[in-house]
One Martini backbone bead per residue (centre of mass of N, CA, C, O) as a GRO file, in nm:
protein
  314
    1UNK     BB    1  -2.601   0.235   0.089
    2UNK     BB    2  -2.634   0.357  -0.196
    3UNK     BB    3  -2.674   0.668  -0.125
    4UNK     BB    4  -2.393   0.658   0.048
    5UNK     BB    5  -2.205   0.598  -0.198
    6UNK     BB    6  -2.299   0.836  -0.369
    7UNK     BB    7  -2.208   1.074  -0.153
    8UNK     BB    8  -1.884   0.994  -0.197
    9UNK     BB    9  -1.798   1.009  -0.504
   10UNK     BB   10  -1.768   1.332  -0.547
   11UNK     BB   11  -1.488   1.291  -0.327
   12UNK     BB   12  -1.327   1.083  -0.516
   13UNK     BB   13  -1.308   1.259  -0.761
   14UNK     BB   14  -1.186   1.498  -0.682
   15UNK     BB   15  -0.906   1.321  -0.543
   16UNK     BB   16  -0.812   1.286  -0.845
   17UNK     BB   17  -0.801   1.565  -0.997
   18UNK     BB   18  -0.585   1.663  -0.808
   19UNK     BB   19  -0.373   1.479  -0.812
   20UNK     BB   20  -0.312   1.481  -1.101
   21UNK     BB   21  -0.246   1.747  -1.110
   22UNK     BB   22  -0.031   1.733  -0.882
   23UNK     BB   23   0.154   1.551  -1.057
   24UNK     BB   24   0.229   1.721  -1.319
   25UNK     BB   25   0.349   1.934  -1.214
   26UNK     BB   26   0.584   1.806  -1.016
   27UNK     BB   27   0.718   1.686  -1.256
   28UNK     BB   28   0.772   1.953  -1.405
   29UNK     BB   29   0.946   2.057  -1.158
   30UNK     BB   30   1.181   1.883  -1.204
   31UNK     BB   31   1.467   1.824  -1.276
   32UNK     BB   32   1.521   1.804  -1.597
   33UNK     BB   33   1.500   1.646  -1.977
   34UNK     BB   34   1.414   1.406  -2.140
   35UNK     BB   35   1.521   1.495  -2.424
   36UNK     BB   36   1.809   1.506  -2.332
   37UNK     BB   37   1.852   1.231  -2.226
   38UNK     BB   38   1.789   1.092  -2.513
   39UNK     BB   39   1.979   1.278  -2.646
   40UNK     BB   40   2.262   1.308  -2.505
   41UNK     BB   41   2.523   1.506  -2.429
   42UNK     BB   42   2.597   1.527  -2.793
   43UNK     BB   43   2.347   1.683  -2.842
   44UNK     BB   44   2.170   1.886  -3.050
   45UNK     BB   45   1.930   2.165  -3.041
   46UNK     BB   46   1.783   2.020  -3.283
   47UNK     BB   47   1.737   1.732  -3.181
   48UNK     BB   48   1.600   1.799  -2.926
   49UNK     BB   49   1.365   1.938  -3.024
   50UNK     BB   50   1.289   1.706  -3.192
   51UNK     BB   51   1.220   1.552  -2.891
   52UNK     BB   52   1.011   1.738  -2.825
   53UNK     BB   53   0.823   1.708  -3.001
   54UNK     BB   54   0.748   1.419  -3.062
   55UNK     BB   55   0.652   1.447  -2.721
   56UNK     BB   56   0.519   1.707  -2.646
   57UNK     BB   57   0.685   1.923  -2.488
   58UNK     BB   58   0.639   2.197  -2.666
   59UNK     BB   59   0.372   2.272  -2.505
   60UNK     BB   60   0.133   2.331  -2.317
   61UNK     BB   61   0.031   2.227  -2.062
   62UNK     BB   62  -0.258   2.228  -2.051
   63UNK     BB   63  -0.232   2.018  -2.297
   64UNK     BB   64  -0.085   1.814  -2.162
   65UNK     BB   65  -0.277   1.742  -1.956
   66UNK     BB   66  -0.526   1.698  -2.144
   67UNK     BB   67  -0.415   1.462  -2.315
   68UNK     BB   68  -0.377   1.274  -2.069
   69UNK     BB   69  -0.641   1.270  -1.974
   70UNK     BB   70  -0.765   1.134  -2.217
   71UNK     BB   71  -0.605   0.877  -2.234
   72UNK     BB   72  -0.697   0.758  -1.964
   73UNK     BB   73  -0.991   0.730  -2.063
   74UNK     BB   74  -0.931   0.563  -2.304
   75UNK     BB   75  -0.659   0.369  -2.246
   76UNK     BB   76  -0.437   0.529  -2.377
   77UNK     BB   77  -0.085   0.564  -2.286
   78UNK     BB   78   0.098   0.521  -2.420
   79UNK     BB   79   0.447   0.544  -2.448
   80UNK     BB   80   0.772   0.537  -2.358
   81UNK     BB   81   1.011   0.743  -2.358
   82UNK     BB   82   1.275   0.526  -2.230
   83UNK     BB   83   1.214   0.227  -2.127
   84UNK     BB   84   1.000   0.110  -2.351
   85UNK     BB   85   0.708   0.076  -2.463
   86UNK     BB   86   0.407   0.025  -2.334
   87UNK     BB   87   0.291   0.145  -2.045
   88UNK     BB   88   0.033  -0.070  -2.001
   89UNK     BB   89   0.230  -0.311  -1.991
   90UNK     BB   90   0.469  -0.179  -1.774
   91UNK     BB   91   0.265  -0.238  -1.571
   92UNK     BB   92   0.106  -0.513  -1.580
   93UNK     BB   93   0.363  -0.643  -1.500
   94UNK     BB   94   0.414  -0.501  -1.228
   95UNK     BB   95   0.125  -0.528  -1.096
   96UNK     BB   96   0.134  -0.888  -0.985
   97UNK     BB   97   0.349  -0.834  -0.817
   98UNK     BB   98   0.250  -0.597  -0.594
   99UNK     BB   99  -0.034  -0.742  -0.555
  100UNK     BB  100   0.110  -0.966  -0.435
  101UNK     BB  101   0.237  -0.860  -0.195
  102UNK     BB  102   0.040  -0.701  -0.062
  103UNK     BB  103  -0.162  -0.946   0.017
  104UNK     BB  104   0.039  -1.091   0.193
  105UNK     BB  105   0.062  -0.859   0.397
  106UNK     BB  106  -0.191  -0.824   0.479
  107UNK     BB  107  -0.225  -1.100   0.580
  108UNK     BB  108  -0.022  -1.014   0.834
  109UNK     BB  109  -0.153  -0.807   0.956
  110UNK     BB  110  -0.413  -0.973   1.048
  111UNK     BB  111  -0.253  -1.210   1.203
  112UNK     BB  112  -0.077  -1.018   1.403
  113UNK     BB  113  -0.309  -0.777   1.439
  114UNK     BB  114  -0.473  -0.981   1.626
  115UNK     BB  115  -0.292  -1.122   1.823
  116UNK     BB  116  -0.206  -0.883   1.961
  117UNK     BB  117  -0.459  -0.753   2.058
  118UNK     BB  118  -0.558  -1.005   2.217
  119UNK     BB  119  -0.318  -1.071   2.401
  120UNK     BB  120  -0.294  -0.781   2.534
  121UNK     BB  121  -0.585  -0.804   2.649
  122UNK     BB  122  -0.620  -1.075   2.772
  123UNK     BB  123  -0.368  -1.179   2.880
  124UNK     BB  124  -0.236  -1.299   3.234
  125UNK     BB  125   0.051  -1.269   3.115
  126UNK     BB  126   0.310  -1.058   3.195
  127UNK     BB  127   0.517  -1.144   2.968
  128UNK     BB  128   0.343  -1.163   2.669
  129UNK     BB  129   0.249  -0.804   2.729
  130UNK     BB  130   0.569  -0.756   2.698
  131UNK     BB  131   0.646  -0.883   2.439
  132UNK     BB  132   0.434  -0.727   2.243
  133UNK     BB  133   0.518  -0.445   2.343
  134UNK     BB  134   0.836  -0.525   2.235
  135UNK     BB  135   0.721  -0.595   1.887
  136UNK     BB  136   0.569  -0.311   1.850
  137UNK     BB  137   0.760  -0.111   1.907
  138UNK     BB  138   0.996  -0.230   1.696
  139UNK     BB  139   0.851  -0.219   1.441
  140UNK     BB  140   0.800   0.071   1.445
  141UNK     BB  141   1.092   0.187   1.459
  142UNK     BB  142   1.192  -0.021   1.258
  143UNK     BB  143   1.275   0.060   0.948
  144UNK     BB  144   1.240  -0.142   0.631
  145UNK     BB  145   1.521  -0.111   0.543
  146UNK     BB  146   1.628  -0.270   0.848
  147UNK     BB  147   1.458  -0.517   0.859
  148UNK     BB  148   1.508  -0.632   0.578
  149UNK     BB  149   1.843  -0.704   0.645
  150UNK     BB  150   1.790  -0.863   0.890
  151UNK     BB  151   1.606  -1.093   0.781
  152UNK     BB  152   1.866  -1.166   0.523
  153UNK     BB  153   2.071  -1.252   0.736
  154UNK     BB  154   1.873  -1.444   0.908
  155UNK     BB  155   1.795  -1.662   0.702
  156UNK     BB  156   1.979  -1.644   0.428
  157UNK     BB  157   2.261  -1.665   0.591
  158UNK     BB  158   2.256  -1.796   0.834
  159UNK     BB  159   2.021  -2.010   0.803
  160UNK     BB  160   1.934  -2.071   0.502
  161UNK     BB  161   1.591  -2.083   0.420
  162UNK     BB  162   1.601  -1.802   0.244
  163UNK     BB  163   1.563  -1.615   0.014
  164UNK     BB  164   1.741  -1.269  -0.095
  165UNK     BB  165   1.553  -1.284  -0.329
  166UNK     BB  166   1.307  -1.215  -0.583
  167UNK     BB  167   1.097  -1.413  -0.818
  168UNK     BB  168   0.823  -1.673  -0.819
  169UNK     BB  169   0.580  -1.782  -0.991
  170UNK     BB  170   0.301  -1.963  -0.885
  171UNK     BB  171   0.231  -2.135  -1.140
  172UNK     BB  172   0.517  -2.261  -1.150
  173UNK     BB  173   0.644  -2.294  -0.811
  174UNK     BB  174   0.466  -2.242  -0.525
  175UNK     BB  175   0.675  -2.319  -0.263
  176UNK     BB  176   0.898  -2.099  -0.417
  177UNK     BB  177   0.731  -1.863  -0.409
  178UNK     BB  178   0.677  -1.832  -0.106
  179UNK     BB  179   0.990  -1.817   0.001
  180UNK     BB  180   1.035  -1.529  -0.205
  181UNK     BB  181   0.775  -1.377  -0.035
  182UNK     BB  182   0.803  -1.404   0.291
  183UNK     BB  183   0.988  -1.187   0.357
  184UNK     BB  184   0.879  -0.903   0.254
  185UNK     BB  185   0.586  -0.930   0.346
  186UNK     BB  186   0.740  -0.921   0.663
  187UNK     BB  187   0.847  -0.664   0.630
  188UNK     BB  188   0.587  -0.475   0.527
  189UNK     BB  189   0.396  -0.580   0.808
  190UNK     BB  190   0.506  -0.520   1.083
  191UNK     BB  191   0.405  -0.189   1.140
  192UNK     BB  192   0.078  -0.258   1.073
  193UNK     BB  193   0.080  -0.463   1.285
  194UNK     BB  194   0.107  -0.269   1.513
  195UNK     BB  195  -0.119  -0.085   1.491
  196UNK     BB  196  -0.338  -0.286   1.518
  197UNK     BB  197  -0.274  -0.387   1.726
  198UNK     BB  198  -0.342  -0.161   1.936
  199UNK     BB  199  -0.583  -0.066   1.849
  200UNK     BB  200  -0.754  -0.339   1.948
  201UNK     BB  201  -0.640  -0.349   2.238
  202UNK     BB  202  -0.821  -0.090   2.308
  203UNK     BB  203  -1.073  -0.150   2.199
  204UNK     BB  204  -1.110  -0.406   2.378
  205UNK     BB  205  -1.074  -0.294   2.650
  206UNK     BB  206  -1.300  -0.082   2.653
  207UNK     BB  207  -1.485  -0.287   2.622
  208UNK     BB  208  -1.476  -0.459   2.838
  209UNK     BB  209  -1.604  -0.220   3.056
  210UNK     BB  210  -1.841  -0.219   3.015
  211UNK     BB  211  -2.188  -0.282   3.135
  212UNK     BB  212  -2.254  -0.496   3.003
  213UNK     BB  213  -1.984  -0.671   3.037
  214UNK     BB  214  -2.051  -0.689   3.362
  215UNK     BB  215  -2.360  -0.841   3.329
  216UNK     BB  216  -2.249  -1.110   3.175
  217UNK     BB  217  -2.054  -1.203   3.342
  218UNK     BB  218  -2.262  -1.206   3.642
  219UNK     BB  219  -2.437  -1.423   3.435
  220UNK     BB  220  -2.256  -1.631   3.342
  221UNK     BB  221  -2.068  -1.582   3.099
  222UNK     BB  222  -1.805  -1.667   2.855
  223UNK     BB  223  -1.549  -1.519   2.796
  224UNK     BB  224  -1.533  -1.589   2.516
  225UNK     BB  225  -1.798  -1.528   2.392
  226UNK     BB  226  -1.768  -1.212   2.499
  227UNK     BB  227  -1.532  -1.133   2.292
  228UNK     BB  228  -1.618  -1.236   2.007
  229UNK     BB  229  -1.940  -1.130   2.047
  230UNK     BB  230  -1.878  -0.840   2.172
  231UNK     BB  231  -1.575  -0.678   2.221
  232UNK     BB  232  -1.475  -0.704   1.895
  233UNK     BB  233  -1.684  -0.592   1.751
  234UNK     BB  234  -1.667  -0.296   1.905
  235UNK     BB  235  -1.395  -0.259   1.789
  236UNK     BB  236  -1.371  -0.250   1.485
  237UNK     BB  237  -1.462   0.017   1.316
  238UNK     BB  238  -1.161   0.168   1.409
  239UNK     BB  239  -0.998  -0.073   1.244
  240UNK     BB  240  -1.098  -0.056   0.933
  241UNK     BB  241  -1.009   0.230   0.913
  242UNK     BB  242  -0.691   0.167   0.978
  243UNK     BB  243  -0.655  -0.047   0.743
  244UNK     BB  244  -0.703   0.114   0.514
  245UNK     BB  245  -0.451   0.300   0.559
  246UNK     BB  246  -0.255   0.046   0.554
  247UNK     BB  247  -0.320  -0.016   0.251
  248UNK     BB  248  -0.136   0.245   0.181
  249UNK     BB  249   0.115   0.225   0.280
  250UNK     BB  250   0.184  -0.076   0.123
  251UNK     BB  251   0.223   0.051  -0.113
  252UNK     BB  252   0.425   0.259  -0.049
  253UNK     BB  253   0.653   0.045   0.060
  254UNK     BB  254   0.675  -0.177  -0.176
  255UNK     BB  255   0.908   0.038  -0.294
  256UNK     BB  256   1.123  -0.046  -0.094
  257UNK     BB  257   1.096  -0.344  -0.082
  258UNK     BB  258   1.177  -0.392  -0.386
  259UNK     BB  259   1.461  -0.323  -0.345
  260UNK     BB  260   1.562  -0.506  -0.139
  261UNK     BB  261   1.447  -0.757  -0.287
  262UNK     BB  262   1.417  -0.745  -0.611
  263UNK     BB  263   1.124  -0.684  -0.672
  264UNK     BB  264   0.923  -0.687  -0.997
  265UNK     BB  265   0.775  -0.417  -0.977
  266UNK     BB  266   0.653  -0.105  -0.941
  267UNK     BB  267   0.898  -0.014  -0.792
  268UNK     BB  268   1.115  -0.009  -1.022
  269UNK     BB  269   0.960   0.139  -1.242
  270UNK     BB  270   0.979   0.422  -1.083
  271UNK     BB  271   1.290   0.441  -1.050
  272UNK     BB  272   1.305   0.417  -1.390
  273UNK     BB  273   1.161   0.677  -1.413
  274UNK     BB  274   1.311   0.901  -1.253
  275UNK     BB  275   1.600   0.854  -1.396
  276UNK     BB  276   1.449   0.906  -1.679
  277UNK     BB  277   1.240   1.095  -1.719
  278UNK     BB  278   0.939   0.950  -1.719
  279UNK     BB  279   0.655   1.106  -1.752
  280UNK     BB  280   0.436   0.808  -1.834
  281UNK     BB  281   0.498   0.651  -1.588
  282UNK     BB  282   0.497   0.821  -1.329
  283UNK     BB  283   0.207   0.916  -1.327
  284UNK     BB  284   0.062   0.649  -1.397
  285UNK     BB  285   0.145   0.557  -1.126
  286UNK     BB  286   0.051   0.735  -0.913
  287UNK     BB  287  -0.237   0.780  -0.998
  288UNK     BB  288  -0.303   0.501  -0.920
  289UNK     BB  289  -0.255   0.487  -0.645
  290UNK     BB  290  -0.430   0.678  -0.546
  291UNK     BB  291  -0.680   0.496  -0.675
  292UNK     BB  292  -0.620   0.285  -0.468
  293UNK     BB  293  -0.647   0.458  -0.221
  294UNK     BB  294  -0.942   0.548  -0.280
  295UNK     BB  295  -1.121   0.283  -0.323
  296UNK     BB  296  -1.046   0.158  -0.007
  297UNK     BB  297  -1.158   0.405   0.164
  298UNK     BB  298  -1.456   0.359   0.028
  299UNK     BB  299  -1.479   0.059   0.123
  300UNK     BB  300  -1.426   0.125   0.458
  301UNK     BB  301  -1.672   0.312   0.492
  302UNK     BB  302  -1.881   0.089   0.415
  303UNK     BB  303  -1.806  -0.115   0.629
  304UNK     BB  304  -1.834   0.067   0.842
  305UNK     BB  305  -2.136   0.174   0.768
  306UNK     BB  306  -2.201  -0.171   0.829
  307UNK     BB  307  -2.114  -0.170   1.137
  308UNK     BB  308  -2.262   0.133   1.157
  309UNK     BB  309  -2.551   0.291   1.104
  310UNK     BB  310  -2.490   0.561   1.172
  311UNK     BB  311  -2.362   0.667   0.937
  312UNK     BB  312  -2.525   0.672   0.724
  313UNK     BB  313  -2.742   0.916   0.891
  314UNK     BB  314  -2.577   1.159   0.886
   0.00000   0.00000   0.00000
């Protein structure tokens, strides 16, 4: 397994440095001048340029961008253009705030889209397999800006259970901090919990059919041990690998749930940073995702490859 992590490391490294790179083009490339913001629309271009200098905004790119590279390197990610502190002040508050609802969210995940998939998979009500098949439909058709509004029209609103909006740390009163939690969560989980479902029901059933489980049937082994102990397992690793995934999608759509939801992570702060063109905010959030995105995919090979040993040796 060590080995088999060694080799996955140089395409992980490489796959930061591309990212880097275009994430500082990119955002060089929007339209709009941090500097003229900065200095208000009456400001002359000699204010201008003197704040073009103090942010080294005049230098060559190339040396911008080694800047950056080594800021991060060092850890010293240096202050914010327009919103004002250290920049790794403002991600760390915000990082503890979008890593609850992610986790929370994951955890929705799991829990629904396991449920979809055995029952979807094993019951032999038509009923149950038909209200599935169009909760996971419905799911995925409904975009988390419109599931998110109907949740609070209806939670929040009309049956008044739930908060709608806001957060309250868990340390302060965590059955408030719950409630303040549960909506936004099941908004972001809805999507993955059904891809993950379809996809587990897929693999159950392909495993139901294999010629062990139909000898194992045939020798009066017990549908439920079938299911736990043999089919469940085979149907897991490429299950794990779309989970991977998912929690990549999560991260990035946590951004918009939490503008609907009012939720204070880094989805907030992102949005602050693009409206007021912060590149050292912007940037080292994007990279910051995809760095968790990357660690993922990462964590989620060595599980296939723990789940399928053959993995390892090709």
């Amino acid at each position: 397994m060590r080995s088999y992590l060694l080799r996955r490391l140089p395409s992980a490294l490489l796959v930061l440095f591309a990212a880097s790179f275009l994430i500082f083009t990119i955002l060089r490339l929007v339209p709009g001048d941090p500097a003229t913001s900065l200095a208000g629309p009456d400001a002359s271009p000699a204010t201008v340029a003197a704040i073009r200098d103090r942010l080294g905004l005049d230098a060559p790119l190339l040396s911008q961008y080694a800047h950056w590279i080594g800021s991060l390197l060092t850890g010293d990610l240096g202050p914010s253009y327009a919103i004002g502190g250290e920049v790794s002040d403002l991600i760390g508050d915000g990082l503890g705030a979008t890593t609850e609802l992610t986790l929370a969210a994951l955890l929705f995940v799991l829990v629904l889209g396991t449920a979809f998939g055995i029952l979807g998979a094993t019951s032999r009500s038509r009923w149950i397999r038909s209200a599935i098949r169009v909760t996971t439909t419905a799911a995925l058709a409904v975009p988390p800006f419109v599931s998110g509004v109907l949740l609070v029209v209806l939670f929040a609103v009309v049956l008044g259970v739930l908060p709608p909006g806001g957060r309250v740390a868990f340390l302060d009163a965590p059955d408030l901090a719950a409630q303040y939690l549960l909506l936004p969560a099941l908004c972001l989980a809805l999507p993955s919990a059904a891809v993950l479902g379809r996809y587990l029901k897929d693999g159950i059933e392909r495993a139901l059919t294999e010629d062990y489980i139909r000898t194992a049937t045939a020798a009066g082994v017990a549908p439920r041990r079938l299911l736990w102990r043999h089919a469940l397992p085979n149907a897991l690793p490429p299950v794990v690998t779309l989970l991977g995934m998912q929690t990549g999608h999560l991260l990035g759509g946590a951004v918009l749930v939490e503008a609907i939801f009012a939720w204070p992570g880094l989805g907030q702060l992102a949005e602050q940073g693009l409206q007021r063109r912060d590149y050292p905010v912007v940037q080292d959030l994007l990279l910051l995702l995809v760095a968790v995105f990357v660690v993922v995919q990462l964590l989620t090979d060595l599980v296939y490859a723990w789940l399928d040993p053959r993995i390892r040796w090709e």
